[in-house]
N, C-alpha and C positions, 0 to 999 in steps of 0.2 A: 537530538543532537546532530544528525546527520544533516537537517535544515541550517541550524546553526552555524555549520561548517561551509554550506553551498555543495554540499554532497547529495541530497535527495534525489536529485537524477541519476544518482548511482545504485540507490532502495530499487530491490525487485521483493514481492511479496511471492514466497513459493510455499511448497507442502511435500510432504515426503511419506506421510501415511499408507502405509502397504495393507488393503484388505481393510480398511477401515470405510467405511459410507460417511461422507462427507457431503454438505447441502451447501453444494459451492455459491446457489442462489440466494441462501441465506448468508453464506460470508460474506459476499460481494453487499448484500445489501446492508452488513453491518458495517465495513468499510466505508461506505457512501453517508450511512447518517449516523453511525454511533461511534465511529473512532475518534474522530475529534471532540467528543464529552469525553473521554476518558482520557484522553492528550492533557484535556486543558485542567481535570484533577490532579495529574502531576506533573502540571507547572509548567511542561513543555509549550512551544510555540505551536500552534494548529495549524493543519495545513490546507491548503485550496485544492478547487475541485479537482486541478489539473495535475499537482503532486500526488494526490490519490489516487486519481489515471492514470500516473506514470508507474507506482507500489502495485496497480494490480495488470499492468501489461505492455504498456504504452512503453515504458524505461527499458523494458525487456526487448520490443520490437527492434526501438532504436540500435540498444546494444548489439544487435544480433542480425541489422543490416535490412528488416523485413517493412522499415516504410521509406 
């Protein structure tokens, strides 16, 4: 929805898991090829490489003044 709207550059993807082990190499790498197969079974628009860039840090740099 947030594509939809011209919001996506507003998506930051975070975590908040306290004491939990997390295989942030495996998220990252499911971000990069399996989010958009599960986008496109419910019906949403899929997004490009660089909206996915931006969900996992690139949006956040921007916001926060670091490029």
């Amino acid at each position: 929805m947030a594509k939809e709207y011209g919001l996506i550059d507003r998506v930051m993807f975070g975590i908040d898991y306290q004491n939990v082990k997390v295989d942030f190499a495996a998220l990252i790498n499911w971000f990069k090829t399996s989010l958009n197969q599960t986008i496109e079974r419910t019906g949403w628009p899929t997004l490009s490489s660089s909206e996915i860039g931006g969900l996992l840090g690139e949006s956040a740099r921007k916001y926060l003044g670091l490029t």
